[in-house]
N, C-alpha and C positions, 0 to 999 in steps of 0.2 A: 504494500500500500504506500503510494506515494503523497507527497508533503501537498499536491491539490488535491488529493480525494480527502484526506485528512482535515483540509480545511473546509471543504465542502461538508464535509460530515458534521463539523462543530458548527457550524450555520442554523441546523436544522434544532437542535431545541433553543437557540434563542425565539427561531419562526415559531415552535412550537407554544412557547412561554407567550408570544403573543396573544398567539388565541387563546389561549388563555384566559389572559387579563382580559382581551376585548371579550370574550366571551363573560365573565363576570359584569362587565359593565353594562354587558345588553338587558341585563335583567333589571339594573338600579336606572340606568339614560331611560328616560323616555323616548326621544328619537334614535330607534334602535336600525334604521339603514346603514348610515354612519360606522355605526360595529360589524354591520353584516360584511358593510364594503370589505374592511381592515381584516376581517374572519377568512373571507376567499381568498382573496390575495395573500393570506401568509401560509392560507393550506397547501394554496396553488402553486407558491415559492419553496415549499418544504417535497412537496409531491415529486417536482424538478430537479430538484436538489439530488435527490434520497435517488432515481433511475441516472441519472448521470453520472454518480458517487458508485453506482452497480455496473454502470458499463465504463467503467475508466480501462479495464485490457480491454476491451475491443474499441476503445478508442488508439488508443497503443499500437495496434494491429495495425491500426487505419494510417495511423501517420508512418508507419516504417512499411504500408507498403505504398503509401504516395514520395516518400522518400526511396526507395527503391525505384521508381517509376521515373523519378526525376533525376537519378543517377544515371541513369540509360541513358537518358534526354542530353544528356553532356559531354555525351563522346561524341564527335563528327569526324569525319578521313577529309584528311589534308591533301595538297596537292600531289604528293609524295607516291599516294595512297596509302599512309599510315594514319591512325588513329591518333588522334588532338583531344584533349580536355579541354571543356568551354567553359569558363568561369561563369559559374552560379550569380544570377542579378539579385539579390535580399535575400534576407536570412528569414525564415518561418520562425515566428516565437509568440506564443500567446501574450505574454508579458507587459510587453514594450504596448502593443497597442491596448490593451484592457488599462494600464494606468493613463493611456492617453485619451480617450471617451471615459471610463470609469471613474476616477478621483473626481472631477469638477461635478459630475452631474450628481456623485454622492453628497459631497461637500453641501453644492444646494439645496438638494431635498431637505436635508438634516437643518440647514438654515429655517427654510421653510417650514416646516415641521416643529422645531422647538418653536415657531412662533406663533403657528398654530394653537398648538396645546396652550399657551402662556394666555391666549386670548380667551382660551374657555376657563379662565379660571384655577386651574390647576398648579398646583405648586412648584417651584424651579427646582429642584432637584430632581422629584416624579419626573416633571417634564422633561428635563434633560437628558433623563436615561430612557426613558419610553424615545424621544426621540433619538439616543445613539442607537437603541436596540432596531428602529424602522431603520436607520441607514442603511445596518450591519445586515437586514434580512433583505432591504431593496440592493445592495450590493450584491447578495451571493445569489440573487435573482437574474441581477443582470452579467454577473462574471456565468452561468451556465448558456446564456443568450451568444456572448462573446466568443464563447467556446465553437460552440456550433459554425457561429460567423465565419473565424479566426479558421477550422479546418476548411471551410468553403471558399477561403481564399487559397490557400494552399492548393487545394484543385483548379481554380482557378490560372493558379502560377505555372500548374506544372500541363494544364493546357498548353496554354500560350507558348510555355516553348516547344509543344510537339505542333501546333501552328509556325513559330518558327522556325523550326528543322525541316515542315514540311515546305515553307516558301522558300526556303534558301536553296531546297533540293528543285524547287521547278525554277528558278530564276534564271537558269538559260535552257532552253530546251535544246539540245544540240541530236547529234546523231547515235550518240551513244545510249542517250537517253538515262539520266536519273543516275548516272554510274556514282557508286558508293552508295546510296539511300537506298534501304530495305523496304520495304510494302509490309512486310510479315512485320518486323522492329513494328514498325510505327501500328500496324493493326494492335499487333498486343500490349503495348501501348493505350491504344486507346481504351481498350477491353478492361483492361485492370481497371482504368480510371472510375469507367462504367457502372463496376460489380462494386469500387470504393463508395460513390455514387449511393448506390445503395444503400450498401451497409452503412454508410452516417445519417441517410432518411430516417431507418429502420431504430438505429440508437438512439434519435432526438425526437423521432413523431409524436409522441405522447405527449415531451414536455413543449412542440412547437403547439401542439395543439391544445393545450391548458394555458399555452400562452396568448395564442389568438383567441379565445374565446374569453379569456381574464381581461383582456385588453378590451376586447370590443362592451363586454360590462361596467370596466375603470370607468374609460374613458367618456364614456357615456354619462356616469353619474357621478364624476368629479365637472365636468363641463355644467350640468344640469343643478351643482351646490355652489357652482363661482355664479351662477345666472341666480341662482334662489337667494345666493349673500349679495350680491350688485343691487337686487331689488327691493332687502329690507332695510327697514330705520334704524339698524345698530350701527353703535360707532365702534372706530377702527375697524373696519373690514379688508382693508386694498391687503391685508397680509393675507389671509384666510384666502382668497379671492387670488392672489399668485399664487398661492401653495397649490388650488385646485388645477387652476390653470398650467401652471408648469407640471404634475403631474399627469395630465393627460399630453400634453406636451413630449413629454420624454416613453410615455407608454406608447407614444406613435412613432416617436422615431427609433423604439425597440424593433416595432413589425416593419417600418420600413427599412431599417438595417439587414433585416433577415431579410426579405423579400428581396432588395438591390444586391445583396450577393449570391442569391441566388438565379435570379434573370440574368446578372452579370457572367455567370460559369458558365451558364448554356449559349449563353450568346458567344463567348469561347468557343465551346466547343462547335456549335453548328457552322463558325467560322473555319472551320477545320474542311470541312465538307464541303465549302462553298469556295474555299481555296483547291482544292482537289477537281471541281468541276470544271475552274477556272483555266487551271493551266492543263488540265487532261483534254482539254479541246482546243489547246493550241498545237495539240499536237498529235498529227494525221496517220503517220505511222503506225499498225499495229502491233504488237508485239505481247509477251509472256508480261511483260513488265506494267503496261495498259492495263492488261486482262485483269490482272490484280488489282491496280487501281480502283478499275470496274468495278469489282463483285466488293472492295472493301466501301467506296460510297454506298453500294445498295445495303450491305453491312449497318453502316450507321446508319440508314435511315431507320432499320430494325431498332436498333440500340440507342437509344436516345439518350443522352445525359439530363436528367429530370430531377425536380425534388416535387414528389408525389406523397402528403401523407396519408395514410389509411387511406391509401388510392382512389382518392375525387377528391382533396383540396391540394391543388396545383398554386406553389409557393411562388408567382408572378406577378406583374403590374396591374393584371388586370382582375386580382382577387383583391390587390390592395386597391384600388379603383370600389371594389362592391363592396370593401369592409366601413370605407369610409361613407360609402352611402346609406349603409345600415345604422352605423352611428349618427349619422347626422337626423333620418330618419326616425332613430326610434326617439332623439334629443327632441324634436319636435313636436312628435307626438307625448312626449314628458311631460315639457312647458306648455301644453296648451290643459292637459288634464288637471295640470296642476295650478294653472290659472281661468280654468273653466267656474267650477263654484264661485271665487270672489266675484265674476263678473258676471254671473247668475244672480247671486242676492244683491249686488248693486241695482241688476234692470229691475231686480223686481221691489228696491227700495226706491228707486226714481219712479215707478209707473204707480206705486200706492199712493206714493207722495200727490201726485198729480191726481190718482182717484181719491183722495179724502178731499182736497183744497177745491176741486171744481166745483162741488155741489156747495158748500158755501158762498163761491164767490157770484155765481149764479142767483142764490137767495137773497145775496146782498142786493144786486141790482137790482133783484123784484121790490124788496123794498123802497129802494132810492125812487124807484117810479111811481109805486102806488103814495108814498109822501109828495111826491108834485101833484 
C-alpha cells in the first residue's frame, strides 16, 4: 500500500464524521435541505474515495503499461538504419499539477466556508474546524477527480506521439514507401492504448458517475440558496451568496475538467486515423505495406478510443451541453415553485383589498347624491 492510497484512506472518516455531525443537526435545524445537501456530498466523497483506494494496483497496471506503450513510441531508425532514442516531451506526475488547480480552489472554499458558518451564528473554533474538516473532504474529492484526469492525459500524450511517429513516417512518400515504420508497431500500439482505455473507464465509472449526478444536484441547489439569500432582508449576505456561488462554480468546472480530457484523447486518437487516410491516398502504388494500412484504418474504426460509462453516458461536449441544460432547467423550475405561493397570497390580498373597499365607496356616493 502506497503513501496515496494511505492518504486516501485517512480522508474517509473525516467524510464520515461529517455526516455525522450534519446528520445530528438535521434533527435540531429546522431547514433540514441544507444538511441533506452537506449529507450526499460527503457520502458521495467517501463512496469515491473508498473504490479508488480499492483499485490503486490496477491503476499501477494502467500507468506501466501506458508507460510501456510510450517506451516503444521512442525509438525511431535513423538515416543509418539504426535505431535512435527520441527524447520524451514532459514528464507524467500526478503531483505537480493537482497542487497547481488543487491548493487555491481549496484554500477558497475553506475561506468561504468559515464565513459561512460565522454568519449562522456559530462559534469560531466549531467553525473553524467544521470548516478545515469541509476543505480536507472537498480536497480528497477532488485529488480522486485529478487522478482520473491526470491518467487521461497521459493517454492522451502517449497518442500524440504514435500521431507523430505516424506523420513523420508519411512525410515523404517516396518509392520505397514507409521504409523503417512498422504497421504491426504502431497497430499494437494502438490496441494496448484501447484495452488501457478501458480498463481506466471500468476503474472510475462508479465514482465519475456519483460525480455527475452529485454535481448536477450541488449545483442546482447551491445556485437556487445564492438566489433565495440575494432575495431576503438579512444582512451581511454577499458572503453566504459567494460561498454558494463559487461552489457550484468549481463543481462545474470538476465535470468540465473530466469531460475536456476526455473529448480531448479521442480527438487524438481519431486524428491518428485521419492522418492515415490522408497520406494513404497520396499514394497510388499498391503494395503489402498499403494493405496493412488498409485493414489497420478499418481496424480503428472497430476500436474506438471512448470513455463510455455503464455504456450510455458518453463522457463529451455534448453530454456536458445537456447537463447544463438540466440544471439550469430544473433551477427554474425551483424558483418559480418557490416563488409561486408569495405571489398567490399577494393576488389574492390585492383582489380582497379591492373587493371589500368597492362596495363602500359605491355607498358613499349613493349617499352624497341622495343628500343633494
Amino acid at each position: 500500500m502506497n503513501f496515496q492510497t494511505v492518504l486516501l484512506l485517512a480522508i474517509i472518516p473525516v467524510q464520515l464524521y461529517l455526516v455525522f455531525d450534519e446528520v445530528q443537526l438535521m434533527w435540531v435545524d429546522d431547514d433540514r435541505t441544507i444538511h441533506l445537501h452537506s449529507v450526499s456530498t460527503d457520502m458521495i466523497g467517501a463512496i469515491s474515495i473508498l473504490l479508488t483506494a480499492m483499485c490503486s494496483v490496477r491503476l499501477r497496471h494502467i500507468q506501466h503499461s501506458l508507460s510501456r506503450v510510450q517506451r516503444s513510441l521512442q525509438i525511431k531508425v535513423d538515416n543509418r538504419g539504426q535505431q535512435a532514442d527520441v527524447v520524451a516531451v514532459g514528464h507524467w506526475s500526478i503531483k505537480y499539477r493537482t497542487r497547481c488547480w488543487l491548493v487555491p480552489a481549496v484554500i477558497m472554499f475553506g475561506y468561504l466556508k468559515y464565513g459561512r458558518l460565522m454568519e449562522h451564528g456559530e462559534k469560531t473554533a466549531q467553525s473553524g474546524i467544521v470548516a478545515l474538516l469541509s476543505t480536507i473532504s472537498l480536497a480528497g474529492n477532488y485529488y480522486v477527480t485529478l487522478m482520473f484526469v491526470d491518467h487521461v492525459f497521459f493517454v492522451k500524450r502517449v497518442l500524440n506521439k504514435l500521431n507523430v511517429q505516424v506523420t513523420d513516417a508519411f512525410g515523404s512518400v517516396s518509392a520505397s514507401f514507409l521504409s523503417g515504420f512498422s504497421v504491426s508497431a504502431a497497430r499494437l500500439a494502438y490496441l494496448d492504448i484501447c484495452d488501457v482505455c478501458t480498463t481506466l473507464t471500468r476503474a472510475f465509472q462508479t465514482q465519475l458517475f456519483l460525480n455527475i449526478v452529485g454535481n448536477v444536484f450541488g449545483v442546482t441547489f447551491m445556485m437556487l440558496s445564492a438566489f433565495n439569500t440575494l432575495m431576503s432582508d438579512g444582512a451581511d449576505t454577499i458572503r453566504i451568496t459567494l460561498y454558494c456561488l463559487y461552489e457550484s462554480l468549481i463543481r462545474m468546472l470538476q465535470m468540465y475538467f473530466i469531460i475536456d480530457a476526455c473529448h480531448t484523447a479521442v480527438e487524438q486518437a481519431n486524428s491518428i486515423n485521419i492522418t492515415f487516410q490522408k497520406k494513404i491516398n497520396e499514394y497510388h502504388q499498391v503494395n503489402l505495406t498499403k494493405r496493412k494500412v488498409q485493414l489497420f484504418i478499418l481496424e480503428m474504426l472497430d476500436h474506438k478510443i471512448e470513455f463510455v460509462i455503464y455504456g450510455f453516458i458518453c463522457l463529451d461536449f455534448e453530454m456536458f451541453v445537456s447537463i447544463i441544460g438540466t440544471i439550469a432547467t430544473y433551477f427554474l423550475i425551483l424558483v418559480q415553485l418557490g416563488s409561486s405561493p408569495d405571489v398567490l397570497v399577494q393576488s389574492f390580498n390585492v383582489t380582497s383589498t379591492t373587493t371589500t373597499m368597492t362596495p363602500g365607496a359605491f355607498k358613499t356616493k349613493s349617499n352624497y347624491t341622495t343628500r343633494t
